[in-house]
RODO-2510 file (C-alpha; in nm, 4 decimals, decimal comma):
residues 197
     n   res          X          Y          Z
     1     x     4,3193    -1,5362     1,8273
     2     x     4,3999    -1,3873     1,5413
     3     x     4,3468    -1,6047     1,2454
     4     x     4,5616    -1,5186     0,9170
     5     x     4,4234    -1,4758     0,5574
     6     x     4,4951    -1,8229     0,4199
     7     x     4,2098    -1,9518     0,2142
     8     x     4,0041    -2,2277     0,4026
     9     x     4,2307    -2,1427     0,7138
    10     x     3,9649    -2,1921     1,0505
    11     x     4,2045    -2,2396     1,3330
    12     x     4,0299    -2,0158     1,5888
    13     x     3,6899    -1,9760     1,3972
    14     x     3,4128    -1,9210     1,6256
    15     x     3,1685    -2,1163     1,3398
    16     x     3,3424    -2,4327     1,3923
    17     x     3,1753    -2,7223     1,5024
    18     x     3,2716    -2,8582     1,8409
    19     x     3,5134    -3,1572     1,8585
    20     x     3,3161    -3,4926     1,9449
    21     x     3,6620    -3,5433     2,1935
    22     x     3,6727    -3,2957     2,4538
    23     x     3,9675    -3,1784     2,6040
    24     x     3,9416    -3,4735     2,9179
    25     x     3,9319    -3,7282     2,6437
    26     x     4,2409    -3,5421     2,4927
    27     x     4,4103    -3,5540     2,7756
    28     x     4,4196    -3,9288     2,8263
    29     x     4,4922    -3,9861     2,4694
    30     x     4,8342    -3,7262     2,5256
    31     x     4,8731    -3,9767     2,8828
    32     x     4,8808    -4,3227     2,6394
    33     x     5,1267    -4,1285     2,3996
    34     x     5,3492    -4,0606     2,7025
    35     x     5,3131    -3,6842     2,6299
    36     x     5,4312    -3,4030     2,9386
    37     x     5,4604    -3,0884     2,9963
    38     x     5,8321    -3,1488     2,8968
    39     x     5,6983    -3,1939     2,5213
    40     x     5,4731    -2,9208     2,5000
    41     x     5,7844    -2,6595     2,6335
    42     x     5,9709    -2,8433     2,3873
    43     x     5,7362    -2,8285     2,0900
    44     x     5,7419    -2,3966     2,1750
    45     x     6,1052    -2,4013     2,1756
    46     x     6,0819    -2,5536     1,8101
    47     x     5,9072    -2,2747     1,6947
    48     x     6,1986    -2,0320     1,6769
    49     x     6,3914    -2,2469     1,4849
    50     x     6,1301    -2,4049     1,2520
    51     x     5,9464    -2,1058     1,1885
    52     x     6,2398    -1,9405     0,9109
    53     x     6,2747    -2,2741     0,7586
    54     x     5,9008    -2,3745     0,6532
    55     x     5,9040    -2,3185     0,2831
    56     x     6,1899    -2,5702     0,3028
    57     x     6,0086    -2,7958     0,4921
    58     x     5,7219    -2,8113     0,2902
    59     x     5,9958    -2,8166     0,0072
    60     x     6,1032    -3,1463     0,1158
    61     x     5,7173    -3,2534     0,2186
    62     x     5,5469    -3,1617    -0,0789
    63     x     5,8724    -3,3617    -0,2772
    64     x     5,8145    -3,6738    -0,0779
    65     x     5,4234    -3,6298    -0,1705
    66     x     5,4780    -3,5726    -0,5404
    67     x     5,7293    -3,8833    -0,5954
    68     x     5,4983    -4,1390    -0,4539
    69     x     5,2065    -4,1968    -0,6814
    70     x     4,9544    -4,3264    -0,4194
    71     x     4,9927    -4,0102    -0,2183
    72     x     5,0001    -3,7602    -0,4770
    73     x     4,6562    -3,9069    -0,6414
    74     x     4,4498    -3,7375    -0,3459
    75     x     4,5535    -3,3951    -0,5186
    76     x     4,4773    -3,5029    -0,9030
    77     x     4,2413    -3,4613    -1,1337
    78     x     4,0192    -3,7185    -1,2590
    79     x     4,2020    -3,7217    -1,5722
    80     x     4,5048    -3,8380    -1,3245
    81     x     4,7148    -3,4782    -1,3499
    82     x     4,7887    -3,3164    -1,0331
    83     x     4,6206    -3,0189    -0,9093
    84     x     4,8369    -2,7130    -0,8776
    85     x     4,6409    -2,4605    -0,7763
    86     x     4,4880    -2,6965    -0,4998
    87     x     4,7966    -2,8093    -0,4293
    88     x     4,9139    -2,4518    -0,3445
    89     x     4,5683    -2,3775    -0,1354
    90     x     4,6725    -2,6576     0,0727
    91     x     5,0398    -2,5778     0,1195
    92     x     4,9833    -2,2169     0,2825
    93     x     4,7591    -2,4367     0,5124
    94     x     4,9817    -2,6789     0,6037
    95     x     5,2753    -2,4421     0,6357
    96     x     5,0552    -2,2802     0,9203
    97     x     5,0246    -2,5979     1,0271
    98     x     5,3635    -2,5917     1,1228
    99     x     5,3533    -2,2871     1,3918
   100     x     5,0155    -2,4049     1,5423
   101     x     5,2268    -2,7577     1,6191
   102     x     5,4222    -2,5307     1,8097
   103     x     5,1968    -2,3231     1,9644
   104     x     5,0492    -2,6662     2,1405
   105     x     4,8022    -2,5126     2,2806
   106     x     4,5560    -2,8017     2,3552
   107     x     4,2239    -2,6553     2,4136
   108     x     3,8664    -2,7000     2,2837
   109     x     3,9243    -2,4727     1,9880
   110     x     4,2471    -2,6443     1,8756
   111     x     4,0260    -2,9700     1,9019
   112     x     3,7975    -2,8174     1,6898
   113     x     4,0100    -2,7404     1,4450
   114     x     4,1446    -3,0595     1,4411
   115     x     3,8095    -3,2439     1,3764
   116     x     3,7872    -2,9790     1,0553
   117     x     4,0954    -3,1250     0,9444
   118     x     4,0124    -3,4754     0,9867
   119     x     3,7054    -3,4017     0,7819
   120     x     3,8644    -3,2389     0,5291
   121     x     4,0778    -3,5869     0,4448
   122     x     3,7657    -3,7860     0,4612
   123     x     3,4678    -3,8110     0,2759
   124     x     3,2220    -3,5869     0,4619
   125     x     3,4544    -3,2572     0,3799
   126     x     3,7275    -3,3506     0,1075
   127     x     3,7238    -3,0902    -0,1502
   128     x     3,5450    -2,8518    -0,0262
   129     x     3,7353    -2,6124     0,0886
   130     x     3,9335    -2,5591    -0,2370
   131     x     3,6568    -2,6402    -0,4807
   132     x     3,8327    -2,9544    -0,6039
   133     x     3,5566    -3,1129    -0,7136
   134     x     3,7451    -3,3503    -0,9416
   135     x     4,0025    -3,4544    -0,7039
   136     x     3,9526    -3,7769    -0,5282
   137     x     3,6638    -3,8068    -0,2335
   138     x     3,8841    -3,9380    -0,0154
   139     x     4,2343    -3,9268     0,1340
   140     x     4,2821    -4,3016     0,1997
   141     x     4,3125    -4,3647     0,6198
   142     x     4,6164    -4,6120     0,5601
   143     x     4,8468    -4,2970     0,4252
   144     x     4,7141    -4,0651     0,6362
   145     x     4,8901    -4,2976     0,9178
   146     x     5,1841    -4,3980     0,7544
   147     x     5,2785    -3,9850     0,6877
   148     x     5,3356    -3,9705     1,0484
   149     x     5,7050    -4,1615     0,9709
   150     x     5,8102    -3,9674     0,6886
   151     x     5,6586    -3,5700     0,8456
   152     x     5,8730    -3,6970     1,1539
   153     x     6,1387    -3,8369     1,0367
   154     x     6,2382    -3,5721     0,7876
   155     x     6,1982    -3,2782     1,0435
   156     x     6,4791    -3,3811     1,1993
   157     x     6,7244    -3,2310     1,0286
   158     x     6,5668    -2,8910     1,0423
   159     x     6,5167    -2,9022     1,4019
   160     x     6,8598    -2,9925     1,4451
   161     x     7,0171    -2,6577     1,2944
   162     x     6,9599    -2,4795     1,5823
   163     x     6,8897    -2,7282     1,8565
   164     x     7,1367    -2,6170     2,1501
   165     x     7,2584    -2,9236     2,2129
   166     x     7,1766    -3,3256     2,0959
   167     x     6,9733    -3,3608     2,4189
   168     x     6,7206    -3,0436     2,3329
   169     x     6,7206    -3,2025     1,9493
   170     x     6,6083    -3,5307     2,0996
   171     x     6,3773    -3,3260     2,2977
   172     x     6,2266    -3,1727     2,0224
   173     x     6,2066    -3,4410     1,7718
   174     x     6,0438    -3,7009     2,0537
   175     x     5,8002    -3,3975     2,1727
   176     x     5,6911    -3,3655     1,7420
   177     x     5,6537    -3,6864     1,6823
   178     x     5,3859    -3,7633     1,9589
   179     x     5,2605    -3,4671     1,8815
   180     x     5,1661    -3,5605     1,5419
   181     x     5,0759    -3,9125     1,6192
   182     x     4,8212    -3,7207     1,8546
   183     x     4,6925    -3,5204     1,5342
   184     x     4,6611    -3,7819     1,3357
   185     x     4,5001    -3,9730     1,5921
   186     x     4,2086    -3,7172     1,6356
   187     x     4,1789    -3,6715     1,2799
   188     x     4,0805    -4,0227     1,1959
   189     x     3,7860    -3,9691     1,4084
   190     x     3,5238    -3,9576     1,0685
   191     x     3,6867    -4,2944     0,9288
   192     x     3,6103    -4,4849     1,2177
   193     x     3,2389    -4,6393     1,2634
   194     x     3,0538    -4,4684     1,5048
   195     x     3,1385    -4,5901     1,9139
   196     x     3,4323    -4,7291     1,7998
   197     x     3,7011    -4,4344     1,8158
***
């Protein structure tokens, strides 16, 4: 794989430790979201049409983020500003985050990446990448959850610009929402005590 220069960017890394869920475990998680081979070719054929529109995307993201208080604090300062330039680091990320939720390609070096990202919300990896010390420790679990709605939810639109028809949009917005239900899922692995996840 061929892994892009975006700062902190590991999707693919070799040096990556290995998820604690392997890809059997992953697999039964996908079976209690009700997730088939049906969403995966749908989450591919979202790529072509999401794929032009990111910086919008993350336009209306990143404006979502920045009007709620409580969501915006986990990129401030401890002086309560918010952190541009780690606010930028993380956008390139999570605009590649985009095509690799397309790529779906559920193996056990996507899970690995995924446990990077769940560590980098939590307390054992916040900050680290970006060198933002002074931002808080911590994104808090109960936000990372309730993102899935609004990431979901406001995809829809885009999706639908060049869905073929209203059964390929539902298709596609159905496949993207279990598919980040399943991300968040896996990254909450560090919040929860261990033998409990």
């Amino acid at each position: 794989m061929n892994v892009p220069t975006i700062p902190g960017y590991r999707y693919g890394d070799s040096g990556l430790a290995p998820s604690p869920i392997d890809v059997q475990e992953l697999k039964l998680i996908q079976a209690s979201l009700l997730m088939t081979d049906d969403d995966i070719a749908a989450l591919r054929r979202s790529r072509a049409i999401l794929e032009t529109q990111t910086d919008a995307i993350l336009d209306v993201w990143y404006g979502f983020v920045g009007s709620q208080p409580q969501l915006l604090h986990s990129f401030t300062t401890k002086s309560g500003e918010p952190n541009g330039d780690y606010l930028t680091k993380v956008r390139a990320r999570f605009g590649k985050w985009i095509a690799d939720t397309t790529e779906a390609n559920y193996d056990a070096t996507w899970l690995a990446w995924q446990a990077e990202i769940g560590r980098r919300h939590h307390r054992t990896g916040k900050n680290e990448t970006d060198g933002a010390e002074d931002a808080p420790p911590i994104v808090p679990f109960r936000y990372l959850v309730a993102l899935v709605y609004p990431v979901t939810a406001t995809l829809r639109p885009f999706l639908e610009k060049g869905a073929a028809s209203e059964t390929e949009l539902n298709a596609m917005h159905e496949a993207w929402k279990k598919s980040v239900l399943l991300q968040v899922i896996l990254w909450s692995h560090p919040y929860i005590h261990d033998g409990d996840f």
